[in-house]
N, C-alpha and C positions, 0 to 999 in steps of 0.2 A: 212456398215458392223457392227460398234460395235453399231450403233440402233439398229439391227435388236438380234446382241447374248444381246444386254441390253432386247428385248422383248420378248426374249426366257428364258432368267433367269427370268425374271418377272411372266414369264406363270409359271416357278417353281417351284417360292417361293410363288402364290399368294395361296398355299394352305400348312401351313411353316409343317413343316416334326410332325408327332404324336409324344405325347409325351411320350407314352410307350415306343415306338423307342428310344428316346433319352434316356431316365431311360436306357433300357437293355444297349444300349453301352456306359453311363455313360456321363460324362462333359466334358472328352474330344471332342467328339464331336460337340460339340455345341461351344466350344471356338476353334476349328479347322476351321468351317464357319465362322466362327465372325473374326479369323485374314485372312482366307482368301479373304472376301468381303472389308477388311480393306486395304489389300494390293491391290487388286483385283480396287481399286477406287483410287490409284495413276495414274493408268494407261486408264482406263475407268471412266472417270467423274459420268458416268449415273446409275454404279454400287449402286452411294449412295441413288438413287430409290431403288433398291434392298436391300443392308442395313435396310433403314427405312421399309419396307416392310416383311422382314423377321422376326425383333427385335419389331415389332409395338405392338404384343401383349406381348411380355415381359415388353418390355417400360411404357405401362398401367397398369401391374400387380404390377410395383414400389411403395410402401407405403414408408411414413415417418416413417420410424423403427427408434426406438432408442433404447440401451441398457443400462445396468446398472449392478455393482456387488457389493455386500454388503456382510458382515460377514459371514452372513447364507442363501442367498439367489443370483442368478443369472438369470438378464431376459432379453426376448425381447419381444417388447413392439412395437404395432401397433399405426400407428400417426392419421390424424385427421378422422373421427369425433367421431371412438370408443373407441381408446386406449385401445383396448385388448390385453393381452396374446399371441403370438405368438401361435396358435391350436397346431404345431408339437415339441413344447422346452419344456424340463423337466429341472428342475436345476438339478443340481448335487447334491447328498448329505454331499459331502465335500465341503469345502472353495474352492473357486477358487481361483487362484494368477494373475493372470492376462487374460484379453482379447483384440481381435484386431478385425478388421473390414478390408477386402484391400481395395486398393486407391478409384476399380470402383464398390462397394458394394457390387461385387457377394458374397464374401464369409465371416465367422466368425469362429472364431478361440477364444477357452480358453483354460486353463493351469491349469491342479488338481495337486495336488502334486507327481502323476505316469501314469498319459497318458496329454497326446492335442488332443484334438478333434478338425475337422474342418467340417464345417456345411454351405450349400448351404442357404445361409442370408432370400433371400425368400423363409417361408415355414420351415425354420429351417431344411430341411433333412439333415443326419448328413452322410459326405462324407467317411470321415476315421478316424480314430483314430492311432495315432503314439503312442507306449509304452516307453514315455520318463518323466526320474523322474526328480524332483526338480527344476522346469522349472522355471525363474523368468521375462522372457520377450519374447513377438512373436511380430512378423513384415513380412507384407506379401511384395511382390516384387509389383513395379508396376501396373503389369498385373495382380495380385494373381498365378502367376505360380511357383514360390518359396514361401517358409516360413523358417523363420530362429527363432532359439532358442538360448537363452543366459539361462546358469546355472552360479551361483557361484563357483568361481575354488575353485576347493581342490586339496591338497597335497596325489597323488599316493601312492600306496607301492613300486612300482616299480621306482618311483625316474623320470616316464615321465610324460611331462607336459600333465594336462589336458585342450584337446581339450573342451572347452565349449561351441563356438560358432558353431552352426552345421546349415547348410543348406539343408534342404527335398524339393525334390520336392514333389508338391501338388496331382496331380492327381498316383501317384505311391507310393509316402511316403516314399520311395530310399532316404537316407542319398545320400549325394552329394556331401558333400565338411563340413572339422572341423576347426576349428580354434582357436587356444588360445586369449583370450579375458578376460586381470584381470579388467579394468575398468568399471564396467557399465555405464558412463555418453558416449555417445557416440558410441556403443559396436556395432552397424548394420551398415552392408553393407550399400553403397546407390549405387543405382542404377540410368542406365538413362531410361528416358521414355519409351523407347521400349525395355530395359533390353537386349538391345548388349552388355553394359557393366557395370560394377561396381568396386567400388571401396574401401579401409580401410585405412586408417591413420594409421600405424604400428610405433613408435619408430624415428618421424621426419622423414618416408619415405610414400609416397601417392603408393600404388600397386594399380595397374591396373587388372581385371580378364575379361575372359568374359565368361560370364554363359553358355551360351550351349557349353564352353570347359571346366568346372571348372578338368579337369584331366592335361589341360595341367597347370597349379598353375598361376604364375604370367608371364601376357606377355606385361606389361610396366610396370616402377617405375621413382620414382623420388624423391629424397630424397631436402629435404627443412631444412638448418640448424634450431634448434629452433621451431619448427612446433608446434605446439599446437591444432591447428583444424583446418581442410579441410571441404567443403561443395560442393557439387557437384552441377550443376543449374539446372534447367528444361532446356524444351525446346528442339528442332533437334540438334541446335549446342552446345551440353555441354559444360560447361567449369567448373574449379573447382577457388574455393576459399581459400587460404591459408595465415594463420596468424600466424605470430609470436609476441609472447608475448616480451613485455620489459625484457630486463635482465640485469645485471651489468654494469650501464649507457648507455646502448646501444639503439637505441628507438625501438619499435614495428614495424612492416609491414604488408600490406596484399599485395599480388602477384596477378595476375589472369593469370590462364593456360589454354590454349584448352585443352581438354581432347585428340585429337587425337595427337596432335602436344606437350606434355609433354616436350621433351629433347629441345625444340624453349625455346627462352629469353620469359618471360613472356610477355601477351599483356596488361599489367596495374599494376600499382603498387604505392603505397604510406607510407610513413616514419610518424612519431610520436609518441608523448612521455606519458605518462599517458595512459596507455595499460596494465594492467595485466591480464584481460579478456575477451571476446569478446561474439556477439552475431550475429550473419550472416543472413542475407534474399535476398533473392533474388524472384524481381519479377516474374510472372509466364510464361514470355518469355525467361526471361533466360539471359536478357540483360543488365540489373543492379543489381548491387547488395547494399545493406546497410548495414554498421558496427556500430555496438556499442560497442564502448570502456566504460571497468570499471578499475578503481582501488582499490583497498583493504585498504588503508586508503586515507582518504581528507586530503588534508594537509594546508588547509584554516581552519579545525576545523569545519564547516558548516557543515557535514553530516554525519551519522553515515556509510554509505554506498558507503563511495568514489566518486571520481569525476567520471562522465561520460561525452563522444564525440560522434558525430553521422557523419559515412564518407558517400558521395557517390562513386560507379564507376562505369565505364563503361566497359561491357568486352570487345569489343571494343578498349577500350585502347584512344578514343576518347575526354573523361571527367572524371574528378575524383574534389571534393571539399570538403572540411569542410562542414555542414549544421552548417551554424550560429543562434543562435537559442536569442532571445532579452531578454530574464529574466533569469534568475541566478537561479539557482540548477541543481536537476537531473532528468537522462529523463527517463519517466515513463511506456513510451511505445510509441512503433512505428508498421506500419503497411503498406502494400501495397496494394492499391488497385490492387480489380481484370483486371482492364484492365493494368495496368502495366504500366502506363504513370502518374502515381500520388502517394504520401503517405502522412503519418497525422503522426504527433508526438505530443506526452502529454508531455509536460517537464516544469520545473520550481517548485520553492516552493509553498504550495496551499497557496490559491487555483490555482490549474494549469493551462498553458495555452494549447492551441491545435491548430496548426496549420496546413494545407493542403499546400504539396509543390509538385511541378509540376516535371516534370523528369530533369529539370534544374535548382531546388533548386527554383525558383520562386515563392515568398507565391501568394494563386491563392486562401485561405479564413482563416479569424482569426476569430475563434469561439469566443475567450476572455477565461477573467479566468473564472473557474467555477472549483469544487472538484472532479476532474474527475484523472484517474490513468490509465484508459484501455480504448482504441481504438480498433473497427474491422468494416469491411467493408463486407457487403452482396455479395454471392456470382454474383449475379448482377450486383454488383457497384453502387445500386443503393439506397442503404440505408447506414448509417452512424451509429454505436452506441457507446456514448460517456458514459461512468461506472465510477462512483469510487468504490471500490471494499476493501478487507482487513481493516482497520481502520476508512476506510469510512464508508458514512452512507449507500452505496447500489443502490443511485439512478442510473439508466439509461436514458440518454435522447435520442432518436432517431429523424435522422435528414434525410429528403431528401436530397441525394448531389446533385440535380440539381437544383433544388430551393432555396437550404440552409434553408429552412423551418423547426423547429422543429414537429415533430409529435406529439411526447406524451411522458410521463416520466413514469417512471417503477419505484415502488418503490417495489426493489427486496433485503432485507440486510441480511448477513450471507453469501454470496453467493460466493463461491470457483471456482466455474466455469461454464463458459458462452459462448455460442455459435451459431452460426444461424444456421438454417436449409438450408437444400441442394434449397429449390425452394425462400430461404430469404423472408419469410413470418414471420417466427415465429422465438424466442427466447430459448434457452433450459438452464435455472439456477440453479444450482447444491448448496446445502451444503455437504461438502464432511466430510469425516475422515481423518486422524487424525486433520484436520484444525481447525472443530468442531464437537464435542463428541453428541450434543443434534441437535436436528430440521432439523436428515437430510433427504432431498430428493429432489424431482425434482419439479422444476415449469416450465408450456411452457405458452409461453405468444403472444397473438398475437402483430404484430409490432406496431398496431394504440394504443396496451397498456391495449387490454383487456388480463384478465388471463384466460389461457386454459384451463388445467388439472393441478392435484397436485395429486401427488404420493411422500409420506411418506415414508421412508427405512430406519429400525431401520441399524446405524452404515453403510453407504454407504461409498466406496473407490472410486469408477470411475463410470461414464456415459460417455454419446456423441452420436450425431444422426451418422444415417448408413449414409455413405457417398455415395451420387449420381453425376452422370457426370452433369452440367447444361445441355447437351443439352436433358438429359431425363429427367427434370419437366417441368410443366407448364411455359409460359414464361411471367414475371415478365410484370406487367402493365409499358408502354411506351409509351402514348399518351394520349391524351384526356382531360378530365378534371382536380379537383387536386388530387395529388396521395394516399387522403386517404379517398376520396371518393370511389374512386376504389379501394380500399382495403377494401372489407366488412367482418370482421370477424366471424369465424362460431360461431354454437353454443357451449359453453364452456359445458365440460365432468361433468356427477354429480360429480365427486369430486373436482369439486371448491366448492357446493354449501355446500357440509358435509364439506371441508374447514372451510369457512368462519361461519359455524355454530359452529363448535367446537372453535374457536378463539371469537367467540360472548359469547358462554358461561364459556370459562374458566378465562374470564376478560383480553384477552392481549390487550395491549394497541399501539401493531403495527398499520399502518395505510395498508388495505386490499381493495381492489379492486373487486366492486360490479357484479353483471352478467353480466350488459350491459357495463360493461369495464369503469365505471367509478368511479374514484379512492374517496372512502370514505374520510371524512376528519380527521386528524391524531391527534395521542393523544397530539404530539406536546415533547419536551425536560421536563426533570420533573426540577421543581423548589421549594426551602425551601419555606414554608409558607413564612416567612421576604421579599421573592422576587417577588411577584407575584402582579401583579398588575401595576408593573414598568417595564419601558424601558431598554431594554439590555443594558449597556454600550457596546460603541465604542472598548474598547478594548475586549472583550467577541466576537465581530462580526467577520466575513469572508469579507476577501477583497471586493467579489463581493455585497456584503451586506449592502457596507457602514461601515465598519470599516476599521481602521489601516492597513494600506503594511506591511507586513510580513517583518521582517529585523530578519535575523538571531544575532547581536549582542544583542539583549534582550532590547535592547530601550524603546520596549512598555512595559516593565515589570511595572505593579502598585507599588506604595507602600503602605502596608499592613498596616490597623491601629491598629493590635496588633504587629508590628515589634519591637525586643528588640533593635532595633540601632537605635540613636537620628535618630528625623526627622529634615532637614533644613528650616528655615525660611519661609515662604510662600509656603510650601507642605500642601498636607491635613492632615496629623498626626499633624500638630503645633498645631493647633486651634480644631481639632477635639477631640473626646468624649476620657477619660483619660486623657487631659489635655494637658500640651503642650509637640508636640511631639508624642505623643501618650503613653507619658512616666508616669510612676508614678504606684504606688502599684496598683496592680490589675486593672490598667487604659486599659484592655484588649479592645478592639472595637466587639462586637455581633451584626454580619446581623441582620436587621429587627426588632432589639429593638429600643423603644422609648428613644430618647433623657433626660438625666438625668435634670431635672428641676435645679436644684443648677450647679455651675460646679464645683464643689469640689466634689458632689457627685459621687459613684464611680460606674461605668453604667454596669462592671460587677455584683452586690449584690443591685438586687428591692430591695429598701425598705431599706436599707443602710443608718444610718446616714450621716450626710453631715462632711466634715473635721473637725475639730477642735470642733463637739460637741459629747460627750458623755455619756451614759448613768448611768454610774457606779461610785461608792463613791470612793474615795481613801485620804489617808495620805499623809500630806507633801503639801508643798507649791510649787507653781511653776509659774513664771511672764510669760506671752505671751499673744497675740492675742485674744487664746481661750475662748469660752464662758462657755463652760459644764464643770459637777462639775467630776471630774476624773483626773486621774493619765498619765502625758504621759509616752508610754510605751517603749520602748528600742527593740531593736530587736535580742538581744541577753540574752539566760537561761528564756525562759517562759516571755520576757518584764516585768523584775521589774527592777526596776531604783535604783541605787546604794543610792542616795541622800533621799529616803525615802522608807515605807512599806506599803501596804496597796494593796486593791484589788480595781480595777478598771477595765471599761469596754473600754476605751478608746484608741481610734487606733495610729496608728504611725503618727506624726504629732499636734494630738491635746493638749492643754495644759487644768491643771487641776486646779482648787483653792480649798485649804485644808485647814487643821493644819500643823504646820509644821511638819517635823520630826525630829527623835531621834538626827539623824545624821547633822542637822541644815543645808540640801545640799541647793542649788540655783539652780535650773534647768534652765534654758532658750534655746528657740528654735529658729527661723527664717527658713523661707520661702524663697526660693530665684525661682529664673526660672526653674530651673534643676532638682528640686527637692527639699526635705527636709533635713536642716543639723543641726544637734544636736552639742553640747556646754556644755558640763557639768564641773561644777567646783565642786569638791569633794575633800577630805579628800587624796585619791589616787593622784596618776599621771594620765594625762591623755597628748593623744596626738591631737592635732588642726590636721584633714585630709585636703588635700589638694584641695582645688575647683576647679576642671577643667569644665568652660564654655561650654557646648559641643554643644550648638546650636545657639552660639554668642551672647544673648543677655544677660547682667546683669544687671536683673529690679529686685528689692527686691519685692516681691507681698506678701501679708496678704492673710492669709491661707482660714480667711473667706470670704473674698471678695477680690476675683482674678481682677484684673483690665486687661481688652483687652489689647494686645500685641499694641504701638505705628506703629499706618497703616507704616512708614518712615523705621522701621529696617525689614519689611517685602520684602522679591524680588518679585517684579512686574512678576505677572505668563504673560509666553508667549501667546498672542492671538491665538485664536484656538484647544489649548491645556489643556485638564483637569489637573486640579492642581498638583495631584496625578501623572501624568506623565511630569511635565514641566523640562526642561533639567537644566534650571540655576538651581533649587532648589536641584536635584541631584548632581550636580556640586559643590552645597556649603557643601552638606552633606559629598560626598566622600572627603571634602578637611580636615572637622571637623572630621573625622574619622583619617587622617594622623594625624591632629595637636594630639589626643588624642594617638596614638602611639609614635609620638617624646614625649611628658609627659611622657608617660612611661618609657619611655628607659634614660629620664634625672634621673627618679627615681633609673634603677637602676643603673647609674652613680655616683649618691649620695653615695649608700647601697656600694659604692666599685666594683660592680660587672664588669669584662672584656666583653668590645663591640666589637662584629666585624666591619672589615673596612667598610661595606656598612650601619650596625646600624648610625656611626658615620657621614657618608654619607645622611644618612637619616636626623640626627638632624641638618646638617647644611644649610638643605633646609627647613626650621623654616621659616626664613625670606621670603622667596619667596611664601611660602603657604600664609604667613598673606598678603603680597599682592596682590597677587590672589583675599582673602578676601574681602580686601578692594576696588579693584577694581570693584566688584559685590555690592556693597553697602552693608556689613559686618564688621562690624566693633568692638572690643573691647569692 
């Protein structure tokens, strides 16, 4: 019997109803067939012949639409292989404020600032228009049979609260149901699949409604001390999600409730601390869900962005665990595959790591580090794309999940937002506003890595492809050979090709992706002249590149050879260019200049005489080292020297031989390690300053001829380790910076001045520094 009413329905749909017919009585009808062959095929298996059979020529008429809304412009947009215009869409001549798409693509919906219009997606015909002002958010139900509007509350005359959130049905446009709503983050209903029910997070209480009664108001509740966000699941058997945030040492929670069974003890539930807010998912069964804990500050100091946790559950009530995650930082993103039995997490400091863990936390594949932030999974489950995104460079790498085989790498940068297509063939990458003000618009790009089309939009806010059911696209290659063989992609749309010509001629130095889909070779990172030609240093690299592991304490930090703070003994500033240390009048270090031929020479000023000669005549006599005929100069009132007059050209350091002068002075100078120290015996007072050591060595060296530092007071750099980063040498440095503080503070012990208890504190570990010192082969 029900063969025979399935062959009698067959016989009547094998000619599906005109569509004139349907236009006069509108779209109700046509979703009154569609829920009754739905329902119709619980109970009659063979009905879903008749389904396909009915919907077979709607099914084909399906294009990959995508949409997009910019300042001054609103479109929809046909997918492969012409990407035209939507024939029946006009923009609007005002701004639009926002658009939606429902879940199963029939319908589209935007927001002017005094009507919403909704529009049948294929074809663009425009259904109705609601006359509602100042609209800043739509959301279609499920099915598209409701749509709800969120306005900013204002303040009545009348002192009653305004309802903001309002509920229309679609095919009537009948206000239904209002609701006060001051938060936007959060502000929509969620419904379950088949829109029996819905739900609102109101003030730490979860209300239950159900839509085709919204007159009778609320007919469950459940109030949740501390509630901070509910999430309702997919799936037949709903259940909700309920979090509470940490508060006044108290730790955070999440619950899980049946939805029908509310006032029952929950069926799962877990405790923990570093919670102040969350992020909920649940796979598309409806049977787990994942949490991600944030904090608002780190209290390790390691992030600007607080510590994160990753929980799992089960609704169930079966399983619940931490996901232990092996590298240290924060997680970057997570994600569920479509079959619901697996997910990927991005976490760690980069370069990041990305993991695949199974529905019992089992790693099941480590990609390793690479600079990736963003994970997603093809509606198929059958493609993998791994993004770094915001600060990143852009790339995308696309991975088969069944193979684990890379495909091909996208180099897409600027990019705000990214997404697959409904039949997961193709990529849709956005530069959005206010993210970025220049270069925005859409790139589609096929999966193997060829680019599609490119559309330009001065000042673009939002895209997104129209969203399709998987079982009406093509179905995703699953056999055969390997899967990018069978993936041939089409022909890319002329505006790749006016693309890549306008990028040719205005000189950018992006790297672009030719017509046959393969990736041009890139301009590469810009480098100073001084740099080119040489090997990146190690610390300059990324992990996965062959440099340095990232260690948040600043370990690998270089030292600078212009740093004004002593260098220690066997670093690279001791010996390098300005002398030792890196210290000494204008002893600056400059990338990529040559080495000063003298080392006295001073390697900031080409062409600079060398120390102690100079070019200029002066008065007065003066004993030292120097060769040249000139005055040494002082560095204080224009460098004239108390002890005689005359002009001379000669720098701080060099000594001069003259006449004497008026004043009969004796100049003399010396050289020591640290520097230059002047001595003047005159007619005044003077005072002897005080020599503080500050790189341990006290070798007297001649200004003209600096004698090499003895190899024995040098630390033995660590093997393996560039100089410039060796830990004892920093270790001697940070110790020679103390010792130069206690000096200080004995100074102003001398002067009288009151110390506090921890200054006093400080000088009495004098002794312990110097043997620290000495135990590193430092010595006095």
């Amino acid at each position: 019997m029900a063969a025979a009413a399935a062959a009698a329905s067959v016989a009547c749909f094998e000619d599906p109803l005109p569509a004139a017919a349907l236009d006069a009585v509108g779209v109700d009808m046509e979703e009154m067939i569609k829920r009754f062959l739905e329902a119709l095929t619980c109970f009659l298996p063979s009905t879903c012949v008749i389904s396909r059979l009915y919907f077979g020529e709607m099914t084909s008429q399906i294009t990959q639409q995508y949409a997009f809304r910019a300042q001054k412009s609103l479109g929809l947009i046909g997918g492969t292989p012409d990407y035209a215009p939507i024939a029946g869409f006009e923009s609007p001549e005002v701004p639009a404020r926002t658009y939606v798409y429902s879940a199963d693509g029939r319908l589209y919906a935007y927001a002017l600032p005094n009507v919403v219009r909704i529009f049948q997606a294929e074809g663009a015909q425009l259904l109705s228009e609601l006359p509602l002002s100042n609209v800043i958010e739509l959301s279609f139900s499920p099915r598209g049979t409701y749509l709800s509007t969120w306005e900013r509350p204002i303040k009545l005359d009348d002192n009653q609260q305004h309802k903001n959130l309002r509920v229309f049905s679609v095919s009537t446009g009948e206000e239904l149901v209002a609701f006060t709503q001051k938060s936007q983050e959060g502000w929509d209903l969620q419904y379950t699949i088949t829109e029996s029910h819905a739900i609102r997070l109101v003030a730490q209480e979860i209300q239950v409604f159900r839509p085709t009664e919204w007159g009778k108001g609320v007919v469950d509740k459940l109030k949740v001390e501390g509630a901070t966000k509910a999430c309702l699941s997919p799936g037949l058997n709903p259940s909700v999600a309920v979090f509470v945030a940490e508060k006044k040492g108290a730790p955070a929670s999440i619950k899980i409730y049946g939805l029908l069974t509310l006032s029952a003890s929950p069926t799962c539930q877990k405790t923990f601390f570093k919670a102040d807010r969350s992020t909920i998912k649940w796979n598309l069964l409806g049977t787990q869900v994942l949490l991600l804990t944030q904090t608002d500050v780190d209290n390790t100091n390691k992030s600007y962005y607080g510590e994160t946790g990753l929980y799992l559950l089960s609704a169930a009530g079966n399983f619940d665990c931490r996901v232990t995650l092996d590298k240290e930082g924060p997680i970057h993103d997570f994600a569920w595959s479509p079959n619901s039995k697996e997910f990927g997490v991005v976490y760690g400091y980069m370069p990041a790591k990305t993991v695949i863990f199974d529905q019992r936390v089992r790693t099941l594949y480590d990609f390793g580090a690479a600079p990736h932030n963003y994970i997603s999974f093809n509606p198929q489950a059958r493609l993998l794309a791994l993004a770094g995104f915001g600060n990143l460079a852009g790339k995308i790498d696309i991975f088969d999940r069944r193979t684990l085989n890379k495909l091909c790498t996208i180099d897409a940068p600027n990019t705000s937002y990214c997404d697959w297509s409904p039949d997961g063939r193709f990529l849709l990458t956005a530069t959005l506003s206010p993210r970025l003000r220049v270069d925005n618009g859409i790139k589609i790009w096929h999966c193997t890595g060829a680019l599609m089309h490119v559309q330009l939009v001065e000042e673009m806010y939002q895209a997104s492809w129209r969203p399709t059911p998987v079982d009406n696209v093509p179905p995703f290659p699953s056999q055969g050979g390997p899967l990018h063989s069978s993936l041939v992609p089409p022909p890319p749309s002329p505006s790749v090709s006016l693309y890549q010509l306008s990028l040719k001629n205005s000189g950018a130095g992006g790297s672009t992706t030719s017509l046959d889909g393969t990736p041009t070779k890139p301009a590469g990172a810009y480098r100073p002249p001084g740099a080119r030609g040489n090997a990146t240093p190690a610390i300059f690299k990324r992990e996965d590149e062959g440099g340095f592991s990232r260690t948040p304490s600043g370990q690998n930090t270089p030292v600078r050879g212009y740093s004004k703070s002593p260098a220690p003994p066997g670093s690279a500033g001791m010996n390098g260019p300005g002398g030792p240390g890196g210290q000494g009048r204008g002893g600056r270090y400059v990338p990529g200049a040559p080495p000063p031929t003298n080392q006295n020479q001073n390697p900031s000023r080409p062409g600079a005489l060398p120390r102690g000669d100079s070019g200029g005549q002066g008065q007065g006599q003066g004993q030292g080292p120097g060769k040249g005929d000139g005055q040494a100069r002082k560095r204080n009132k224009g460098g004239k020297n108390k002890g005689g007059e005359g002009e001379g050209g000669g720098r701080e350091g060099s000594v001069g031989r003259g006449q004497q002068g008026k004043n009969g002075a004796n100049g003399q100078q010396r050289a020591s390690g640290n520097g230059i120290q002047q001595n003047a015996n005159t007619n005044g007072n003077s005072k002897k300053p005080t020599s503080i050591d500050l790189n341990g060595v006290n070798a007297a060296l001649a200004s003209a001829a600096l004698t090499p530092l003895d190899t024995a007071l040098s630390t033995p750099v660590t093997p393996g380790l560039d100089s410039a980063l060796d830990p004892i040498a920093k270790k001697v440095r940070n110790l020679n910076k103390k010792l130069k503080a206690i000096e200080e503070l004995k100074d102003k012990a001398k002067r009288g001045e009151r110390l506090e208890a921890t200054q006093m504190k400080k000088i009495d570990g004098e002794a312990e520094i110097r043997r620290e010192l000495a135990g590193l082969g430092i010595t006095d």
